[in-house]
C-alpha positions as CSV (number, residue, x, y, z in Angstrom):
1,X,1.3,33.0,25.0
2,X,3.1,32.1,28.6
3,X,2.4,36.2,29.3
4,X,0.8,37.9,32.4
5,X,-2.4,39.8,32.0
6,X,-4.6,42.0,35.2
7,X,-7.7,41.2,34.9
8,X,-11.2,42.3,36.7
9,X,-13.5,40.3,38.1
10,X,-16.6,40.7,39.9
11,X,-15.9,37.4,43.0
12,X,-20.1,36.9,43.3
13,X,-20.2,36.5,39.3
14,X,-16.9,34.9,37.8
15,X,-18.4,35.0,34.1
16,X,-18.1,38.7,34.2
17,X,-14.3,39.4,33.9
18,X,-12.7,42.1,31.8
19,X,-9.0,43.5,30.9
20,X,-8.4,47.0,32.5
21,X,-8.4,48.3,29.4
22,X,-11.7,47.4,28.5
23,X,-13.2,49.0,31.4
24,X,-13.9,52.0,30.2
25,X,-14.8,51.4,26.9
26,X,-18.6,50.9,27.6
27,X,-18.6,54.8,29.7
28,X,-16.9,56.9,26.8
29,X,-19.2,54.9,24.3
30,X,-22.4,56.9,24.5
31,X,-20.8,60.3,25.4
32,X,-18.7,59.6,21.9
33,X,-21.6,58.8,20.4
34,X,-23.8,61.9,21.6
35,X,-21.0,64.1,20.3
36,X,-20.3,62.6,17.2
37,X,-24.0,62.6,16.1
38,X,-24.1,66.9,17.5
39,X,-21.2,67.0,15.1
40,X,-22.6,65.5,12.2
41,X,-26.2,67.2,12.7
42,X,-24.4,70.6,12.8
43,X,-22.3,69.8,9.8
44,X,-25.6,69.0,7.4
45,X,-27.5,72.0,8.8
46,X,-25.0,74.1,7.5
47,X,-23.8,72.3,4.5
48,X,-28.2,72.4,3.6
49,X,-29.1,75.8,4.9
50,X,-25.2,77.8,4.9
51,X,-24.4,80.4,7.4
């Protein structure tokens, strides 16, 4: 409370207004997700079928 904050705002659109640090959380979302579900596909194939 009584702090200072940097925000992000789009001037043409003042509802859309974000923290710098939430920024990128929407870009490393679906690359995370991609990874993480390579990962877990790889991990059953072997845990099924065993190398």
């Amino acid at each position: 409370m009584g702090g200072i904050i940097d925000v992000v705002y789009d001037p043409k659109d003042l509802s859309n207004v974000e923290t710098p640090g939430q920024m990128t959380s929407g870009r490393v979302a679906l690359p995370a997700a991609v990874v993480s579900g390579l990962v877990l596909a790889f991990s059953l194939l072997m845990l099924f079928f065993g190398a």
